[in-house]
C-alpha positions, 0 to 999 in steps of 0.5 A: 715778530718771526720772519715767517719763512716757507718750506723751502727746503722742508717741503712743509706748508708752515703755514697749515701748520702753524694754523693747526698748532695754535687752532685750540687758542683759536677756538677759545678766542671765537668762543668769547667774540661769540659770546660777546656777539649774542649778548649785544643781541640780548641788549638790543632786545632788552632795549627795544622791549625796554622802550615798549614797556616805558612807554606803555609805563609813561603814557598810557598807564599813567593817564588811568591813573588820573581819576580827572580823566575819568570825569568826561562830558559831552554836550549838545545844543539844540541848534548848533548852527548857533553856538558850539558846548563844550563842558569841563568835568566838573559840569553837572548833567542836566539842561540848560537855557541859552540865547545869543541875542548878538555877535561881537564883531569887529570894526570895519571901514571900507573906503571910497574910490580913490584917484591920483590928480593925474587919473592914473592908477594907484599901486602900492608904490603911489606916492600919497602926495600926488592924491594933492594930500599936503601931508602931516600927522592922521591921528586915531582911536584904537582901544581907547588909545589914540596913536598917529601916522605921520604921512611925509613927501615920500610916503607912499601907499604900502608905507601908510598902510604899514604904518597902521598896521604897526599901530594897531589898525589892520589895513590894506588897499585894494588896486582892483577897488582903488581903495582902502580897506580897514579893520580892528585887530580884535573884536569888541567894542573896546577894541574898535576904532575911529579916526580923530578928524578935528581940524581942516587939514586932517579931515581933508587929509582924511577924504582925499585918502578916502578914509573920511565918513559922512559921520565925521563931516557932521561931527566937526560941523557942530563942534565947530559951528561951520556947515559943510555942503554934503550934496554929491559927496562920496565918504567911506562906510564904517560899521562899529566893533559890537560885543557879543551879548548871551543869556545863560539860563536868563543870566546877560553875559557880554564879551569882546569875542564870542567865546565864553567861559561860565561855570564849566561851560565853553561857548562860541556863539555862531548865531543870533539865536532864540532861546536854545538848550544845552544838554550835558551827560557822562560821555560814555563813549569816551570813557569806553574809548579810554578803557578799551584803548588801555587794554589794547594797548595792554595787551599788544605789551603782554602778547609780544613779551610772551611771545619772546618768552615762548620763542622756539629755542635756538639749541645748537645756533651760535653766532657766526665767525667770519671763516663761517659765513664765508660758507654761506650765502647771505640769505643763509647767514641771515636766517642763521642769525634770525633763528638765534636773535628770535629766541633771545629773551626765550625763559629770560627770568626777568621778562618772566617776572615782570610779565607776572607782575603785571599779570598779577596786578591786573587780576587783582580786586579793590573795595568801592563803597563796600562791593568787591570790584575786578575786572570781571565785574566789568564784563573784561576777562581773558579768554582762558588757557584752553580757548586762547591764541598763540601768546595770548594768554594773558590778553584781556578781551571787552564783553560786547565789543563789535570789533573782537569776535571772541566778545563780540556776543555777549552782554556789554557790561563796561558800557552799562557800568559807566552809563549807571556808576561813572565814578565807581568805574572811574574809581576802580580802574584808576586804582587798578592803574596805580597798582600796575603803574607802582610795580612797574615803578618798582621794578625800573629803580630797585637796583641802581647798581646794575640798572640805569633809571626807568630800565626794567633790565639790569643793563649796567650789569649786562654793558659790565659784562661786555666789556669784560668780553671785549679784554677777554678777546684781547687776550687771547687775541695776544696769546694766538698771535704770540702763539704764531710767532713762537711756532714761525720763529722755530720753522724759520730755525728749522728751514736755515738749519736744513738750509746750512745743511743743503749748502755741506752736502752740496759742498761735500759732493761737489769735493768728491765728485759727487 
């Protein structure tokens, strides 16, 4: 590197020089990093209208394309305070007979009182001896599968509960009450259970937990011949798991809950109930829904690419160096760079041609049952070069719908065609779909050499050429700084040369007495 020498004894300002000398190198290094800078700009939109179009692609598009998601039911029933229809698509319209004649429930026993020897309360902490429990093993029933509970001389009453819990049985105990609590953990008969009181021990260790019923007093007193003085006795209260019972168009159906699933129907019985009907028909207003909410979807997509194509041009507006925005206030610089990223995508061949596309499939027309179908035979058209607004010229707009003021007047075709042909609706939009859906396709993996997948912009071509951008700069970053030194190293030479030369007229002057 030149030492880089002022002129002293000169006079010149080398550095202005310098800076002037090498200003064409200069010029020709921001004319890259601006070009460099305004495409990343380009990439970002691309990116960003990449992922509008993806998504519209991914979601939206390919749900039409699904004939299934076309075949929508709705069904009532006369009394929903006693069950609650659903139907899949392949339910047929028409009527049908239900009655809920009983509830699965399931099982629950509600304790008695309870109390220590001592008469102190009892807490989760209690130890269950003191309730003058001996210990042992409390055997049961859940599901048709008998589990136990071991109860030592250190159990207490959170620990017995856990101990259920973990076998099957949900329990708690209630301290306000000063007695458990205990239910099935599924509804239904064979989910109930019931405890195993078959000797003394476990129904004494039964009663002073509370847990034993009147019931299992008298079962063991004929099993075993004995006959137990019940007079004053408290005993817990059990009411057995039940299994739902309905009648669908007079056919019995039973189940361990109350849900059911038959022939396309989904029923949740809340009720007993008498002979209620069901009543099932295209859902209209879904499928509306689903069209509609295609075509917005459609036409936010279409509406923001035109507009990007359409944008004002930015003729004259290049990115700026950083001496430039040294110029500028930062609102200036912003509005600056806006004005440029705005009009980015401005004629861009490719958001042109995609548009196109799209717009070209959406206009098109397909056979069902010999009859020509388009969009237009669903009252769904656009508004027409003259009577459209900025940018929204290829936006669809519904005959009829209440929330568009360009349609809202006329006839409302879309909804009579479902409520009339369901499936050539169906038919013709899934159709429709596809054929947007395959050149969408088309388009996002025809060229795998300058475009990553599912990338409707050749993104590869456009990183390829950044970095080409970012050696070009180098370059020339190496060629202005050889440049510099070059042109300090000959003033530095100049400056020593009138320094010798300062140094012999001083001597000289000196000699002569100058």
């Amino acid at each position: 590197m030149a030492i880089r020498l002022s002129g002293l004894n000169s006079g010149l300002d080398t550095d202005a020089i310098v800076q002037e000398l090498v200003s064409a190198y200069r010029t020709k290094q921001d004319k890259y990093t601006k070009a460099q800078t305004k495409l990343s700009w380009k990439q970002d939109a691309w990116k960003e209208m990449n992922t509008k179009i993806y998504d519209f692609y991914s979601k939206t598009l390919s749900n039409m394309r699904r004939v299934g998601n076309f075949s929508k039911k709705v069904t009532t029933v006369s009394d929903s305070t006693k069950a609650t229809v659903s139907a899949s698509s392949g339910v047929i319209n028409g009527t049908q007979t239900l009655k809920v004649e009983q509830l699965a429930t399931a099982g629950y026993l509600t304790g008695k009182e309870i109390q220590q020897k001592s008469g102190n309360k009892i807490d989760s902490t209690t130890n269950l001896v003191t309730l003058g429990i001996k210990g042992g093993t409390l055997k049961f029933e859940v599901g048709g599968e008998v589990k136990s509970v071991n109860i030592g001389a250190n159990t207490t009453v959170a620990d017995f509960t856990k101990a259920l819990r973990e076998q099957g049985v949900e329990a708690n105990f209630d301290e306000s009450q000063q007695r458990f609590f205990l239910n099935s953990a599924k509804s239904g008969e064979k989910n109930d259970f019931n405890f195993i009181l078959d000797d003394a021990d476990s129904l004494d260790m039964a009663n002073r937990l509370g847990l034993a019923t009147k019931a299992d007093y008298e079962a063991y007193d004929q099993a075993n011949g004995t006959t137990t003085d019940l007079t004053g006795m408290e005993f817990a209260d059990k009411l057995d798991a039940s299994n739902a019972v309905i009648y669908l168009n007079n056919a019995r159906f039973e189940g361990e809950s109350n849900s059911f699933s038959v022939n396309g129907l989904n029923i949740t019985a809340t009720g007993v109930s008498d002979t209620m009907t069901i009543t099932t028909k295209t859902d209209v207003d879904g499928i509306y829904d689903m069209v509609k909410g295609f075509l917005k979807e459609y036409n936010e997509l279409v509406n923001t690419m035109e507009k990007s194509y359409n944008a004002a041009s930015a003729k004259g507006y290049e990115p700026l160096t950083d001496d430039e925005k040294e110029q500028m206030s930062d609102k200036e610089v912003e509005k600056w760079e806006t004005k440029i990223k705005d009009s980015i995508l401005r004629r861009d061949s490719t958001l042109q041609s995609v548009l196109s596309g799209m717009s070209i499939n959406m206009a098109k027309a397909f056979e069902i049952d010999g009859k020509k179908y388009s969009l237009a035979s669903f009252g769904i058209k656009t508004a027409g070069y003259f009577n459209a607004a900025e940018n929204e010229s290829y936006a669809y707009h519904i005959d009829g719908d209440s929330e568009d003021s360009f349609s809202a007047a006329s006839d409302d075709k879309l909804r009579k065609m479902i409520e009339e042909d369901p499936d050539a609706v169906a038919s013709f939009f899934t159709q429709l779909a596809n054929n947007v859906y395959d050149d969408l396709h088309e388009r996002m993996t025809a060229n795998p050499t300058l475009s990553s997948a599912y990338k409707i912009y050749n993104d590869k071509q456009m990183q390829s050429e950044y970095d080409e951008y970012t050696k070009t700069i180098k370059k020339w970053e190496e060629k202005l700084k050889d440049m510099e030194d070059s042109y300090y190293k000959k003033f530095a030479a100049m400056e020593t040369a009138l320094s010798k030369l300062q140094s012999q007229t001083n001597s000289l002057s000196s000699l002569f007495g100058g």
